[in-house]
C-alpha positions in Angstrom: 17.1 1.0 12.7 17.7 -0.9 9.4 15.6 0.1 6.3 16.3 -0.8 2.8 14.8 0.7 -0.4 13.8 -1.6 -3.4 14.3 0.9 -6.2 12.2 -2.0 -8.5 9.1 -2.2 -6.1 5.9 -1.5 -7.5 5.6 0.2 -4.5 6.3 4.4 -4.3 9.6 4.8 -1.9 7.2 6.4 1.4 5.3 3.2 1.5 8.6 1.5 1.8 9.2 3.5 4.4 6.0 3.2 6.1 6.0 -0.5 5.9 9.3 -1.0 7.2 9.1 1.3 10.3 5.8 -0.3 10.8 7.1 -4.0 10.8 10.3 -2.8 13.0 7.6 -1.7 15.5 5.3 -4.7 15.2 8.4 -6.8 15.8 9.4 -5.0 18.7 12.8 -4.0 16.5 11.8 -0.3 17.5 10.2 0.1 21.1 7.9 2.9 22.8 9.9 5.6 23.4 12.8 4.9 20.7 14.1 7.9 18.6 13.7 7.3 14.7 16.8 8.8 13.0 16.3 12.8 12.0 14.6 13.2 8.3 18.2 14.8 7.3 19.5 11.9 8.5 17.6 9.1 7.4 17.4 10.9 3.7 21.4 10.6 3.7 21.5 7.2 4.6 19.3 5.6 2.0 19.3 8.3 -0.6 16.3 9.4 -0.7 14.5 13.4 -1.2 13.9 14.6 2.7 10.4 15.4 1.8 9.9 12.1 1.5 11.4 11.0 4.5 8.8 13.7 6.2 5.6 12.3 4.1 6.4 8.9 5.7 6.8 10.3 9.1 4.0 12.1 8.6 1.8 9.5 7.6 2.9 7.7 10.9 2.3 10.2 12.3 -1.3 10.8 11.7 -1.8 6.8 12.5 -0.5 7.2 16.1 2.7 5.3 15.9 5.1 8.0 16.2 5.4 11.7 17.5 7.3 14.3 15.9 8.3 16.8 18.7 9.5 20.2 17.0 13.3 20.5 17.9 13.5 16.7 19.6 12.8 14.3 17.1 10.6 11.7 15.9 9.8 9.2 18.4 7.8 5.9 18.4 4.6 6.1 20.2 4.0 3.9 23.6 0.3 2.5 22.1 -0.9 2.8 18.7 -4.3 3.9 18.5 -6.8 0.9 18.9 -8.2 0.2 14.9 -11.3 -1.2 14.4 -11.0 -5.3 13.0 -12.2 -4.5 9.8 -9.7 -1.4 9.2 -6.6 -3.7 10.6 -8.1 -5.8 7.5 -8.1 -2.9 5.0 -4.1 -2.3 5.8 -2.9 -5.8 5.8 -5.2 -6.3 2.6 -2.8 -3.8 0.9 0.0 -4.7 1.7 -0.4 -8.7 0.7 -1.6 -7.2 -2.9 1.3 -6.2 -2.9 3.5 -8.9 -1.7 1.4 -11.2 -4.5 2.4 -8.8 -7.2 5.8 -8.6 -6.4 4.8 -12.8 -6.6 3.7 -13.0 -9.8 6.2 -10.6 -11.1 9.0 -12.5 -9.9 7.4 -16.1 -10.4 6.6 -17.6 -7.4 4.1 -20.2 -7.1 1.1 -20.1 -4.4 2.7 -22.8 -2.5 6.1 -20.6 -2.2 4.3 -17.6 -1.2 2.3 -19.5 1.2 5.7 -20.8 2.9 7.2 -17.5 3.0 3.9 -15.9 4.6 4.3 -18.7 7.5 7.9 -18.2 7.9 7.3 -14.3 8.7 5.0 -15.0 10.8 6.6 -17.1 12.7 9.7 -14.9 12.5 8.0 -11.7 13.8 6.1 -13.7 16.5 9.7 -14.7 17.8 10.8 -11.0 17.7 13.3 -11.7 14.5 12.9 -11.3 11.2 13.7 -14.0 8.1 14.9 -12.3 5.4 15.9 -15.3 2.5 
């Protein structure tokens, strides 16, 4: 498992977390069943505070996409709960206002962020990822 930290994201260090663990599953990076790296563990690797590693597994937690077993690990979940359409909405919502902040900010036009959008869609729906 490959996450990296954008110390100049608007967003707050979890969320990175969060968003990347949850894209690794979408994509099928991480699989029911897989162990997640130990909080110590993933803390040392990207430095970040181990109470914020737990928050994001936490989090993930509570959404049904991993299990923390006390003394085993952290381990992605075989189904994640069923969300109703217009909560599925609400998450992905977020996350694009964030992607077109992180737009503006960095001053990419419509039609580029468009073209990226369709490019990881595609990407994910092929099982990879297209990071450029």
């Amino acid at each position: 498992m490959f996450i990296r930290i954008e110390p100049s994201s608007a967003a707050p260090v979890y969320r990175q977390i969060i968003d990347q663990i949850k894209y690794q599953i979408a994509s099928g990076v991480l699989r029911p069943g897989d162990r997640l790296p130990s909080v110590r563990e993933l803390a040392r690797r990207l430095p970040v505070n181990q109470n914020t590693v737990l928050k994001s597994y936490d989090l993930l937690a509570r959404e049904g996409l991993v299990s923390r077993r006390q003394g085993d690990g952290t381990f992605v979940e075989d189904a994640p709960p069923a969300l109703k359409k217009s909560q599925r909405i609400k998450q992905v919502s977020a996350i694009l206002a964030q992607a077109a902040a992180q737009a503006v900010h960095f001053e990419i036009s419509d039609a580029e962020l468009h073209e990226l959008l369709d490019r990881q869609i595609k990407a994910v729906s092929r099982g990879g990822r297209s990071d450029e």
